[in-house]
Backbone of each chain as nested JSON, in Angstrom:
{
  "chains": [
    {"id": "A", "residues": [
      {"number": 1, "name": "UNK", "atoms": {"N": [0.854, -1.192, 0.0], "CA": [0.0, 0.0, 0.0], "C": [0.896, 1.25, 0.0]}},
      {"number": 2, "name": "UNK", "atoms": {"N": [0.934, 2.79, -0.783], "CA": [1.166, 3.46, -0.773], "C": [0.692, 4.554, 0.038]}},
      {"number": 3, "name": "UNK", "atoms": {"N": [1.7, 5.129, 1.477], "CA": [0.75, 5.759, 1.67], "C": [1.616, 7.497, 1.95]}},
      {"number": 4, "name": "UNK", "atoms": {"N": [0.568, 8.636, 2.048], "CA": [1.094, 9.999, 1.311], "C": [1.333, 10.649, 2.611]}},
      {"number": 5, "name": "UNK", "atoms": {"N": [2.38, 11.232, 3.173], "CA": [2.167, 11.85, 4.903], "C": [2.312, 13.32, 4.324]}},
      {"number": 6, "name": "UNK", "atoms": {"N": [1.581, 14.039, 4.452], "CA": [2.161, 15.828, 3.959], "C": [2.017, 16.165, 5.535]}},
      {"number": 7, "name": "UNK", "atoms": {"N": [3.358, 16.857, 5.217], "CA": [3.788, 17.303, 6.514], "C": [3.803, 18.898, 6.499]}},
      {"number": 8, "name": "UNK", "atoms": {"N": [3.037, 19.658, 7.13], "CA": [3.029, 21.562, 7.203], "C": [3.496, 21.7, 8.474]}},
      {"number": 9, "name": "UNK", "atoms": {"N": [3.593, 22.832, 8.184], "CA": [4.284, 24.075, 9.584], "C": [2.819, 24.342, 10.008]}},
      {"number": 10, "name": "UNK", "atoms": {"N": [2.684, 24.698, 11.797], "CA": [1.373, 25.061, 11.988], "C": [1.357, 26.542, 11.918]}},
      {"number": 11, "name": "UNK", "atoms": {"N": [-0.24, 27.155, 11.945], "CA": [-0.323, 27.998, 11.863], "C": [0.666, 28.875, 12.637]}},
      {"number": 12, "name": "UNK", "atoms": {"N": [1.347, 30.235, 12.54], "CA": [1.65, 31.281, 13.098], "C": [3.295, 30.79, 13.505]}},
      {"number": 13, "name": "UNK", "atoms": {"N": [3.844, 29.488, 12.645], "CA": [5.222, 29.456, 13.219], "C": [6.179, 30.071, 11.656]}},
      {"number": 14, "name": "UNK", "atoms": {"N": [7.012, 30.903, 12.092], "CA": [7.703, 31.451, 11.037], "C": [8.133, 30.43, 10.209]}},
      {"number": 15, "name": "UNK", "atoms": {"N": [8.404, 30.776, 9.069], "CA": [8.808, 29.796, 7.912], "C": [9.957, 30.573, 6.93]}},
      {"number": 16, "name": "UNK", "atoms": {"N": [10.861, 30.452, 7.091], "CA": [12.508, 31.024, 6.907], "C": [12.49, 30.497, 5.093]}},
      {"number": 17, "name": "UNK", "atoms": {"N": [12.057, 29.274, 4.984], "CA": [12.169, 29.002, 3.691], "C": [10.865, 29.464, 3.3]}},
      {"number": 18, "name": "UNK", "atoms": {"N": [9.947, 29.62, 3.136], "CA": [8.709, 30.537, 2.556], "C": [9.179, 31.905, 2.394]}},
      {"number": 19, "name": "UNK", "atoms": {"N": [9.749, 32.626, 3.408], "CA": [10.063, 33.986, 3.227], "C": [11.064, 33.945, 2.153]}},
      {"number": 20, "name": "UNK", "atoms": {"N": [11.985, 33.096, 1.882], "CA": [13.312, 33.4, 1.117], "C": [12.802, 32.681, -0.385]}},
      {"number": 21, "name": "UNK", "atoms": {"N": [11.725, 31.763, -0.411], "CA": [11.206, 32.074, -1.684], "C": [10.465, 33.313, -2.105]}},
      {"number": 22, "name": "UNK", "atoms": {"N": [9.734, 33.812, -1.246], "CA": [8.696, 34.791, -1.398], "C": [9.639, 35.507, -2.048]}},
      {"number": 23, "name": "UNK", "atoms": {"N": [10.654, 36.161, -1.512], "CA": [11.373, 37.398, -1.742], "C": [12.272, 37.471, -3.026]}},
      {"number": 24, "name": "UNK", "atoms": {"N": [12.682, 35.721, -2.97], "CA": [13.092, 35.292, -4.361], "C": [12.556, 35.521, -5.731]}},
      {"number": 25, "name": "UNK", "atoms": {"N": [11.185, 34.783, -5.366], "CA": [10.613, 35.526, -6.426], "C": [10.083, 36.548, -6.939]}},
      {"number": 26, "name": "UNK", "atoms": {"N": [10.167, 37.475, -5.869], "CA": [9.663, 39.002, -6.284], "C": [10.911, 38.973, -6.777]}},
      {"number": 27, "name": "UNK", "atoms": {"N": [11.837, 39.188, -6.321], "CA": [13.403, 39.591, -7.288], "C": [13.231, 39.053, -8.643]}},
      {"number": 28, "name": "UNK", "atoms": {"N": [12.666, 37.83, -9.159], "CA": [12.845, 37.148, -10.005], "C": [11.718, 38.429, -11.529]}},
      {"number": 29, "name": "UNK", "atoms": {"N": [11.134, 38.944, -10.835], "CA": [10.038, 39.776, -11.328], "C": [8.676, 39.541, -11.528]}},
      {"number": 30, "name": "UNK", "atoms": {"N": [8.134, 38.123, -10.478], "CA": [6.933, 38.059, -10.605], "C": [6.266, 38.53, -9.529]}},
      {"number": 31, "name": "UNK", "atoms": {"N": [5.226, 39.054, -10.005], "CA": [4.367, 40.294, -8.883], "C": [3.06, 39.494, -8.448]}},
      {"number": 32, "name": "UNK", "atoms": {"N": [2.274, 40.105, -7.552], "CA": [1.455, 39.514, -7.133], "C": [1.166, 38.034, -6.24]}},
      {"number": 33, "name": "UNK", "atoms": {"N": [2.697, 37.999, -6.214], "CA": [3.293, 36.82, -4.833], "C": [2.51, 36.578, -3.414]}},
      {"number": 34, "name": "UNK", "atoms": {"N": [1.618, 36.084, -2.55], "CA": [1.856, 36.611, -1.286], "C": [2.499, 35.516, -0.295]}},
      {"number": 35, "name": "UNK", "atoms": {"N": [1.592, 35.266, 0.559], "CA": [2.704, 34.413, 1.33], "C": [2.939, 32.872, 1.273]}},
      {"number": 36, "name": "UNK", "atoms": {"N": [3.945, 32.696, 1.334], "CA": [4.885, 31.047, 0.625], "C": [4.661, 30.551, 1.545]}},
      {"number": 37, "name": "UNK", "atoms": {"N": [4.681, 28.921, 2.068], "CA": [4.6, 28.165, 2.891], "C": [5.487, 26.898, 2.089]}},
      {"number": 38, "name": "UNK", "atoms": {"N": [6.413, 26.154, 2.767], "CA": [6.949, 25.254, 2.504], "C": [6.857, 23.736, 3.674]}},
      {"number": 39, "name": "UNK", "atoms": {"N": [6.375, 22.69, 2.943], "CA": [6.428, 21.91, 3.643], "C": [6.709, 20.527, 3.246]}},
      {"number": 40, "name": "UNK", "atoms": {"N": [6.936, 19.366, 3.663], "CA": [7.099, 18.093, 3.295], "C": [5.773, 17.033, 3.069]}},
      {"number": 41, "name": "UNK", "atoms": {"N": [6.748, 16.449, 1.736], "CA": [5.545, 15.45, 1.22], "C": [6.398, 14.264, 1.304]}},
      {"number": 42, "name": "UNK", "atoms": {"N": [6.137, 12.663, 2.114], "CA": [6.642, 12.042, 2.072], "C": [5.537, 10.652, 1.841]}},
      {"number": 43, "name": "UNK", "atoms": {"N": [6.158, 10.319, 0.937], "CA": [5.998, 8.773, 0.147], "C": [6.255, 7.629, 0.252]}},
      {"number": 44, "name": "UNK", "atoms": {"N": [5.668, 6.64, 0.675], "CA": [5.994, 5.351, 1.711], "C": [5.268, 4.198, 0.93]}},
      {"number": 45, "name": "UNK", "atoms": {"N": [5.856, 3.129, 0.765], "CA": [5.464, 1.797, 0.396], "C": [5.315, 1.268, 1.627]}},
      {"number": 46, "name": "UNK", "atoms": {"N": [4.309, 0.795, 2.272], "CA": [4.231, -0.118, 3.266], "C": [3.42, -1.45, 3.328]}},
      {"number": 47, "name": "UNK", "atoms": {"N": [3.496, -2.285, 3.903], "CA": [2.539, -3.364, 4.065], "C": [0.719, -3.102, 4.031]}},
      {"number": 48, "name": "UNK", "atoms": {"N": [0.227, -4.101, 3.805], "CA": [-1.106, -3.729, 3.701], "C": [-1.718, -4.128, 4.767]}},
      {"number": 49, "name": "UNK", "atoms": {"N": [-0.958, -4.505, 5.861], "CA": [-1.954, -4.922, 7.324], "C": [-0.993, -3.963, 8.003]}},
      {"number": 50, "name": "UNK", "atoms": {"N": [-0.521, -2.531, 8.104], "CA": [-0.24, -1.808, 8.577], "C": [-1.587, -1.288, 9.729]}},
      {"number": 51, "name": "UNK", "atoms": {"N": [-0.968, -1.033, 11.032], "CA": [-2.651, -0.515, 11.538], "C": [-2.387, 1.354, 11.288]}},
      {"number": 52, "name": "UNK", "atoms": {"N": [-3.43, 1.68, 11.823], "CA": [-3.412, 3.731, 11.843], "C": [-2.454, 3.91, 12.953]}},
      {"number": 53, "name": "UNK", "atoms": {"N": [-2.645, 3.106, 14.011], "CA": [-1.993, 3.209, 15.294], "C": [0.125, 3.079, 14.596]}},
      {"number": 54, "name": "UNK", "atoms": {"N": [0.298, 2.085, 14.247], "CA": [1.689, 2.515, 13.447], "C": [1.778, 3.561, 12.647]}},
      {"number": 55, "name": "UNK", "atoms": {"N": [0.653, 3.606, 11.686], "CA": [1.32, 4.972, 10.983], "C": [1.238, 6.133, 11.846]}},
      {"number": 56, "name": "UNK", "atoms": {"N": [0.513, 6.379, 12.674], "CA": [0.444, 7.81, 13.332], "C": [1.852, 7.577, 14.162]}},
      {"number": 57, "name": "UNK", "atoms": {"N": [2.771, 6.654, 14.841], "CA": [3.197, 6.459, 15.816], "C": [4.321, 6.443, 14.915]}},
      {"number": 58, "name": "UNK", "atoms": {"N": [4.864, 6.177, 13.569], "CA": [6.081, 6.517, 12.859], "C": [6.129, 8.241, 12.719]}},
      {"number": 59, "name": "UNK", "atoms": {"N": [4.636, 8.915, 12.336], "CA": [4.579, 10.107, 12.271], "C": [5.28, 10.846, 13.329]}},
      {"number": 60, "name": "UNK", "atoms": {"N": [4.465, 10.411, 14.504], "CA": [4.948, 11.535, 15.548], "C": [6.484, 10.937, 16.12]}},
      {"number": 61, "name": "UNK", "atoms": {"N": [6.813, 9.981, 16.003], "CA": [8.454, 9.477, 16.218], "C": [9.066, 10.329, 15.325]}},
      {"number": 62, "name": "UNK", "atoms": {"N": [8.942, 10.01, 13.768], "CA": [9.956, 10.48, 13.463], "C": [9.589, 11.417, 12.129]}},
      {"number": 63, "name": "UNK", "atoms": {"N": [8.767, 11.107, 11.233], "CA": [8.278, 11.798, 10.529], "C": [7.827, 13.255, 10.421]}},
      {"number": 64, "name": "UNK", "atoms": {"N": [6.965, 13.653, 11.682], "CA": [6.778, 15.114, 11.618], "C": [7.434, 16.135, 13.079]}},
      {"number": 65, "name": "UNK", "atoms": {"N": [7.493, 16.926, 13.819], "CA": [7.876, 17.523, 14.547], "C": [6.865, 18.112, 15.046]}},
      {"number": 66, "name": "UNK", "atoms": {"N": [5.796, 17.305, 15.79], "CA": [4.646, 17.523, 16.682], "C": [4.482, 18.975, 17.022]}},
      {"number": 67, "name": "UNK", "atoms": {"N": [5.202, 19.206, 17.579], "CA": [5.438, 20.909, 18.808], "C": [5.335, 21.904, 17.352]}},
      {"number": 68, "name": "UNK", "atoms": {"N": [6.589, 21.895, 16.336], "CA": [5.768, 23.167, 15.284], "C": [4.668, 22.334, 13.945]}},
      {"number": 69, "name": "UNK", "atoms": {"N": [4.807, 21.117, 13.729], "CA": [4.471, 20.564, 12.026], "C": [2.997, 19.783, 12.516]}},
      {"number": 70, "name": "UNK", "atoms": {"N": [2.303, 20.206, 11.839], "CA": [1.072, 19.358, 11.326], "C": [1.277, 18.152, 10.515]}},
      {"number": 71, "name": "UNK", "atoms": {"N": [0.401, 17.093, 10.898], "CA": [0.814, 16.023, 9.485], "C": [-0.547, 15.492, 9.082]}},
      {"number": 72, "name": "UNK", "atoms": {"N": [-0.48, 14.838, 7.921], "CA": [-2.221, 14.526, 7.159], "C": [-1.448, 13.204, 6.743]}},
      {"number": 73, "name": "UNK", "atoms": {"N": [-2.179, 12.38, 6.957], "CA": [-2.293, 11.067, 6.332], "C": [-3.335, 10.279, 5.064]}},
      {"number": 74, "name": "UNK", "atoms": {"N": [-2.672, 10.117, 3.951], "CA": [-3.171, 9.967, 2.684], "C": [-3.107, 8.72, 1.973]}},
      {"number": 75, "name": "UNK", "atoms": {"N": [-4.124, 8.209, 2.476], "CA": [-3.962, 6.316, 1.728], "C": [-4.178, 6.012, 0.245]}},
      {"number": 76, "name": "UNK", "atoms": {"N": [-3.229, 5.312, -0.498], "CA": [-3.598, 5.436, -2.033], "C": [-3.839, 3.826, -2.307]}}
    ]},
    {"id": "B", "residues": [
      {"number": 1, "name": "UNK", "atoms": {"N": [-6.213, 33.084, -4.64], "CA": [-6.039, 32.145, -5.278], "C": [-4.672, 31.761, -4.106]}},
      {"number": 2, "name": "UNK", "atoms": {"N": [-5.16, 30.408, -4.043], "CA": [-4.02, 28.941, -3.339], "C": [-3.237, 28.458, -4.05]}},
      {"number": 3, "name": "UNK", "atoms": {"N": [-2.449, 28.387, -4.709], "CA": [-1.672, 27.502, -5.46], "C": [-0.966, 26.221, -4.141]}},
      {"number": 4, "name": "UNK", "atoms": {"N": [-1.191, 25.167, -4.931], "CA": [0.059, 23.984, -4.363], "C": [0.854, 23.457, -5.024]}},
      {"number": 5, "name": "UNK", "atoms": {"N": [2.086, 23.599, -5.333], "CA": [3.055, 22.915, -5.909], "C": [3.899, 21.669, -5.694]}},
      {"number": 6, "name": "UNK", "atoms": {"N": [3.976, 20.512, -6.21], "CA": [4.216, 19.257, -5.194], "C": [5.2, 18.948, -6.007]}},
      {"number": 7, "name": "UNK", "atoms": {"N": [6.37, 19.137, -5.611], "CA": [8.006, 18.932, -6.292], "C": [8.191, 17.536, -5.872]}},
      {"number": 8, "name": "UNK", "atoms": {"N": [8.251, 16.354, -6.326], "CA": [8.855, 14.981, -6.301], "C": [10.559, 14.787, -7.315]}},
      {"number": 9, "name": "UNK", "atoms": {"N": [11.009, 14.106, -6.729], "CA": [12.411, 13.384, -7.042], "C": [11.536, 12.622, -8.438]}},
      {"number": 10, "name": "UNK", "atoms": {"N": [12.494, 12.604, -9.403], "CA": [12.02, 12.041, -10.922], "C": [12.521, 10.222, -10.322]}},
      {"number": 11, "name": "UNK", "atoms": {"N": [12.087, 9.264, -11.362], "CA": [11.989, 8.414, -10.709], "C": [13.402, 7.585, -11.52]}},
      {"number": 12, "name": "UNK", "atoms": {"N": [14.339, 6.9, -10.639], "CA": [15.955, 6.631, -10.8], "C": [16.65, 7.888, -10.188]}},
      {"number": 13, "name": "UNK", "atoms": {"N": [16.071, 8.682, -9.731], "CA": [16.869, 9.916, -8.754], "C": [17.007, 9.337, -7.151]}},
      {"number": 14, "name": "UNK", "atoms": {"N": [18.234, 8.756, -7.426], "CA": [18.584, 8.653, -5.839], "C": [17.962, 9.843, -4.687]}},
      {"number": 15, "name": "UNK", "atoms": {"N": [17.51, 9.355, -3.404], "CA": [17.078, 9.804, -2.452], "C": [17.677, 9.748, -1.024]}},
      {"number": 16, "name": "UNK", "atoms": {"N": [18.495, 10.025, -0.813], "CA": [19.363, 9.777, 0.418], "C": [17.999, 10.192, 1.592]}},
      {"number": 17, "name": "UNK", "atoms": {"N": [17.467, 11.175, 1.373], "CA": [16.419, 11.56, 2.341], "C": [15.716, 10.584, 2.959]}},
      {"number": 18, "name": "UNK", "atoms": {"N": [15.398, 10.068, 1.808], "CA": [13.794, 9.132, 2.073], "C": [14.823, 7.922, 2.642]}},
      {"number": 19, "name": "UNK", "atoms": {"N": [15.868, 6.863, 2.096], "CA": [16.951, 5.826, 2.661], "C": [17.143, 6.663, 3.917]}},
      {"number": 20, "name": "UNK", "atoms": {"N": [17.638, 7.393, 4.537], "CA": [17.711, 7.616, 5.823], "C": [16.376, 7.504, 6.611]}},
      {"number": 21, "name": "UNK", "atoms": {"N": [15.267, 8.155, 6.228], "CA": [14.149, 7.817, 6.64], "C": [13.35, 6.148, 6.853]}},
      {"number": 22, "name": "UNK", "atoms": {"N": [14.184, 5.279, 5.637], "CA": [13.708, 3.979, 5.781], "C": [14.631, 3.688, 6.852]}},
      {"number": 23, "name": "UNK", "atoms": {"N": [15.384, 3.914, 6.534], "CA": [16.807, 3.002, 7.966], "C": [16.24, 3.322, 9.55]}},
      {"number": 24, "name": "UNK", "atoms": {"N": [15.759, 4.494, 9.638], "CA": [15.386, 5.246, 10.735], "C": [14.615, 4.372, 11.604]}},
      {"number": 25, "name": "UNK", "atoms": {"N": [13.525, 4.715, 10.316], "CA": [11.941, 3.583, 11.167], "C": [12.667, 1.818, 11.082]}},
      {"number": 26, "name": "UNK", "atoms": {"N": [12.686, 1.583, 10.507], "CA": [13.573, -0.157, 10.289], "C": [14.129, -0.024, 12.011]}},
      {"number": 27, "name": "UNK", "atoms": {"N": [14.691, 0.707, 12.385], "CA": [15.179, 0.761, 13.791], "C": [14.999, 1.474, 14.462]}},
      {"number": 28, "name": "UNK", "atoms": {"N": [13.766, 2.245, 14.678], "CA": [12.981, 1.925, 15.561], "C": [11.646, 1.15, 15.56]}},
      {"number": 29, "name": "UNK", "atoms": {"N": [11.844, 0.066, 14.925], "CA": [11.057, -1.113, 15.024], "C": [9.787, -1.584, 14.673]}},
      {"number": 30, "name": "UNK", "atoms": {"N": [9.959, -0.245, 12.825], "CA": [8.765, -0.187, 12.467], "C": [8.814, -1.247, 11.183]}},
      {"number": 31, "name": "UNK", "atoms": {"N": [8.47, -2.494, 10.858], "CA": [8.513, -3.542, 9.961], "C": [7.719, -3.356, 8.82]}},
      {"number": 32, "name": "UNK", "atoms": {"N": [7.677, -4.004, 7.676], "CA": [6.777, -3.186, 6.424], "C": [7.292, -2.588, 6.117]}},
      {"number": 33, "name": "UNK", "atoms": {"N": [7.882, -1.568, 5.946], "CA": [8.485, -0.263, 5.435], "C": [9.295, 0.153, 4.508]}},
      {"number": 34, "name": "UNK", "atoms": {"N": [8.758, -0.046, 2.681], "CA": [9.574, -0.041, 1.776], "C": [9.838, 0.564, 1.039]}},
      {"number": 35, "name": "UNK", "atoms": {"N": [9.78, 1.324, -0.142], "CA": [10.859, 2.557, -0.458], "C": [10.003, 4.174, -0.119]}},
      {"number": 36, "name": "UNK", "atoms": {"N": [10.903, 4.804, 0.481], "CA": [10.459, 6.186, 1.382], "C": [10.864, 6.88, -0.203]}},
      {"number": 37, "name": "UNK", "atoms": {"N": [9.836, 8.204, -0.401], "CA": [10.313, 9.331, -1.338], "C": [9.871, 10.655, -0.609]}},
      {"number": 38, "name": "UNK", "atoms": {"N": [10.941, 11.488, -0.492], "CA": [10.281, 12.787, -0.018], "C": [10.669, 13.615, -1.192]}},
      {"number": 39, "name": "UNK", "atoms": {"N": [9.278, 14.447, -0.923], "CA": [9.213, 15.094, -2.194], "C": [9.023, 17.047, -1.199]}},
      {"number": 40, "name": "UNK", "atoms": {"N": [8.858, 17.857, -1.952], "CA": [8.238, 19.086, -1.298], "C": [6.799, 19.56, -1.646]}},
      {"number": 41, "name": "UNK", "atoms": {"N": [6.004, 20.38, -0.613], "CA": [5.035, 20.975, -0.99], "C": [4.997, 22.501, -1.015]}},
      {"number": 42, "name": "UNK", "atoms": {"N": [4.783, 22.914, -1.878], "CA": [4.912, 24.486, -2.001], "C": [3.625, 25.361, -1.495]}},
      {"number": 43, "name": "UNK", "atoms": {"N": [2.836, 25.682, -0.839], "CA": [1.684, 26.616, -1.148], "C": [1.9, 28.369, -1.073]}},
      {"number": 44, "name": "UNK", "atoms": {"N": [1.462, 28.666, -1.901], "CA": [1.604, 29.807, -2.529], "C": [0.269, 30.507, -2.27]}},
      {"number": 45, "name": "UNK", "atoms": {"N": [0.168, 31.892, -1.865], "CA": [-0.801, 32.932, -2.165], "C": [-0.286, 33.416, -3.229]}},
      {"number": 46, "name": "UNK", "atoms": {"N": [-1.257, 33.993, -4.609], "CA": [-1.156, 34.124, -5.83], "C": [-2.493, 35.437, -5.763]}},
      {"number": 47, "name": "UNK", "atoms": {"N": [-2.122, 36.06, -6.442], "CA": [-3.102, 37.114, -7.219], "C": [-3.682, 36.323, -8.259]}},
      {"number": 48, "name": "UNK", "atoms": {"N": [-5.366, 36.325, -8.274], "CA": [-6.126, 35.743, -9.487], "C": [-5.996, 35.681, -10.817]}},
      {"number": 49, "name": "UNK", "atoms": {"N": [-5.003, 36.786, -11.479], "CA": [-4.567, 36.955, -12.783], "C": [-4.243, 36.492, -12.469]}},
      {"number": 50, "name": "UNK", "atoms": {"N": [-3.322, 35.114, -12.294], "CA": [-1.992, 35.241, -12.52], "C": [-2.35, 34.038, -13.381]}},
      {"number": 51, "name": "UNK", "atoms": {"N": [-1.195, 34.025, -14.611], "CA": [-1.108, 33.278, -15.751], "C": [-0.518, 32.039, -15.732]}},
      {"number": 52, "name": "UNK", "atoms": {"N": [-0.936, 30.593, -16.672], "CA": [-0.252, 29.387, -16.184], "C": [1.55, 29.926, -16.639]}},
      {"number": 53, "name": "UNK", "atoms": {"N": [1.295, 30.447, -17.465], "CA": [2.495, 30.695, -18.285], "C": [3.685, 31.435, -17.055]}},
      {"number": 54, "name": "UNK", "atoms": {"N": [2.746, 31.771, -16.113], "CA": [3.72, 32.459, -15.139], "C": [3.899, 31.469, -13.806]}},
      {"number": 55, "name": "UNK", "atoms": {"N": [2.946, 30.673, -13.843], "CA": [3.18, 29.455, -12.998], "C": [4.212, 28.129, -13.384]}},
      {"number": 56, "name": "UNK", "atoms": {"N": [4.119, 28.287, -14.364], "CA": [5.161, 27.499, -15.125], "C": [6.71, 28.251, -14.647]}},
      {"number": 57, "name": "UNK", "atoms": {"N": [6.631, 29.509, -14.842], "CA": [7.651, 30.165, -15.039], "C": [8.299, 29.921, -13.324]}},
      {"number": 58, "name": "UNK", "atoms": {"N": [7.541, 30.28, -12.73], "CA": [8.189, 30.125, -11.344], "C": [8.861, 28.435, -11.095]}},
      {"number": 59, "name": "UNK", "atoms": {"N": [8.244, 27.885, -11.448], "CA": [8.624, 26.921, -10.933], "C": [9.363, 26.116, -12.128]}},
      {"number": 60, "name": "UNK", "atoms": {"N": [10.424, 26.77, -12.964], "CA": [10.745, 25.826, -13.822], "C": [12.105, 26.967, -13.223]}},
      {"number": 61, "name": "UNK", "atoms": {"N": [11.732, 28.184, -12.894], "CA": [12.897, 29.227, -12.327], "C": [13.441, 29.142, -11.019]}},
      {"number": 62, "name": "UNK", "atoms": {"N": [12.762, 28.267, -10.445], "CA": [12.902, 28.335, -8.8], "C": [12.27, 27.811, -7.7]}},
      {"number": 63, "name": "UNK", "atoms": {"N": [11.268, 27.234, -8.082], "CA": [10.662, 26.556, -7.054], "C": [10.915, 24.398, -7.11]}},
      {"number": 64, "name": "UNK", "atoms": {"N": [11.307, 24.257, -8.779], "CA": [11.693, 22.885, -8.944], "C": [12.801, 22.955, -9.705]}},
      {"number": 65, "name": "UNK", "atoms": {"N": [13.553, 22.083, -9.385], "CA": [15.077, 21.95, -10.619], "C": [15.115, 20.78, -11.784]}},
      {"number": 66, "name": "UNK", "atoms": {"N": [14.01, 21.411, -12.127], "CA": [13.675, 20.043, -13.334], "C": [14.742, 19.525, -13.871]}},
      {"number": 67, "name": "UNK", "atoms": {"N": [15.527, 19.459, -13.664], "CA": [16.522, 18.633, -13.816], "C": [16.738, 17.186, -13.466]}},
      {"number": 68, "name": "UNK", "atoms": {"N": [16.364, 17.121, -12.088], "CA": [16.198, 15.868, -11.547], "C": [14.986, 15.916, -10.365]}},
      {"number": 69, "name": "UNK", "atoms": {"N": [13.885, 17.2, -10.889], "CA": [12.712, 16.987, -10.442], "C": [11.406, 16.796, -11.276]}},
      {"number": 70, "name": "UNK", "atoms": {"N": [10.557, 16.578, -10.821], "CA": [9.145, 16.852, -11.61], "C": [8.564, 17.858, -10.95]}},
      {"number": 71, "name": "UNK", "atoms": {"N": [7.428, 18.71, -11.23], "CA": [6.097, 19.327, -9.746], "C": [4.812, 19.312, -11.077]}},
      {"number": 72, "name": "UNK", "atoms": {"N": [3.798, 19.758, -9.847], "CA": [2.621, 19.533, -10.292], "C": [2.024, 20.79, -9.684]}},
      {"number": 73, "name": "UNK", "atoms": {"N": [0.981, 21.34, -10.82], "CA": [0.303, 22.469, -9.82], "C": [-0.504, 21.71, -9.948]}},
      {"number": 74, "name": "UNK", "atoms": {"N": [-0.971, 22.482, -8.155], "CA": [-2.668, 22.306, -7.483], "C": [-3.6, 23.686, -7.526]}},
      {"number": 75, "name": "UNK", "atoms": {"N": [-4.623, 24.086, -8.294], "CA": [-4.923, 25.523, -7.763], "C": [-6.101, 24.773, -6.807]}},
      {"number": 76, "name": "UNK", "atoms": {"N": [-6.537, 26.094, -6.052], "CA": [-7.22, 26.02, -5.008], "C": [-8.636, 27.008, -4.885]}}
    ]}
  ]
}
C-alpha cells in the first residue's frame, strides 16, 4: 500500500524558507506573490496490514515535529 | 487564489532523504516499510490573474530543478 504523509508548519510558526522564496521571487520579477509556505511530502510503500496506530506512531516518532508541524495522512 | 506545488524526485533519482528515513523507522522497530520518497510541498498565495504561463515560469525558475525533479500544480 502506498501511503502519502504531507507534513506543514502550523499555523503562526515562522517559515525562513517561505520567506526566502517569497522574496526570491519578487526579485525574479513576478508580482502579485503573497505568502509562501513550505512543507514536506513524504511517500511510503508499506505493508497492507499496517494498523493507523503505526502509521500515526512513525509520524509523531519520526516523521513530523509535533510541537511546530502538522501532518495529514493519505492512503492510495 | 491557493496555489500547491508538489516537487517529487524524478523516478531513478537517488534519495538519500527518504533511505535515511527507511533506515530510521527499520530501527525503531517499524517492519513493512519499503521505499520512502520525499518530495516538497509548495503553497503559494497568488493574485487571481496570474497566468499558467507564469506558474510554469516560477517553478521551472525556482521553485523545482527540473533537472532531476518533476512538480505539479494544485490551484485552489
Amino acid at each position: 500500500m502506498k501511503l502519502r504523509i504531507v507534513v506543514t508548519l502550523k499555523n503562526g510558526v515562522l517559515d525562513p524558507q517561505g520567506k526566502a522564496i517569497e522574496h526570491a521571487l519578487g526579485s525574479l520579477g513576478f508580482s502579485g506573490v503573497g505568502e509562501v509556505r513550505v512543507g514536506k511530502l513524504i511517500e511510503l510503500d508499506v505493508a497492507d496490514g499496517i494498523t493507523d496506530t503505526d502509521i500515526d506512531a512513525m509520524c509523531t516518532k519520526l516523521l513530523a515535529n509535533t510541537v511546530i508541524e502538522n501532518y495529514r495522512v493519505e492512503k492510495q
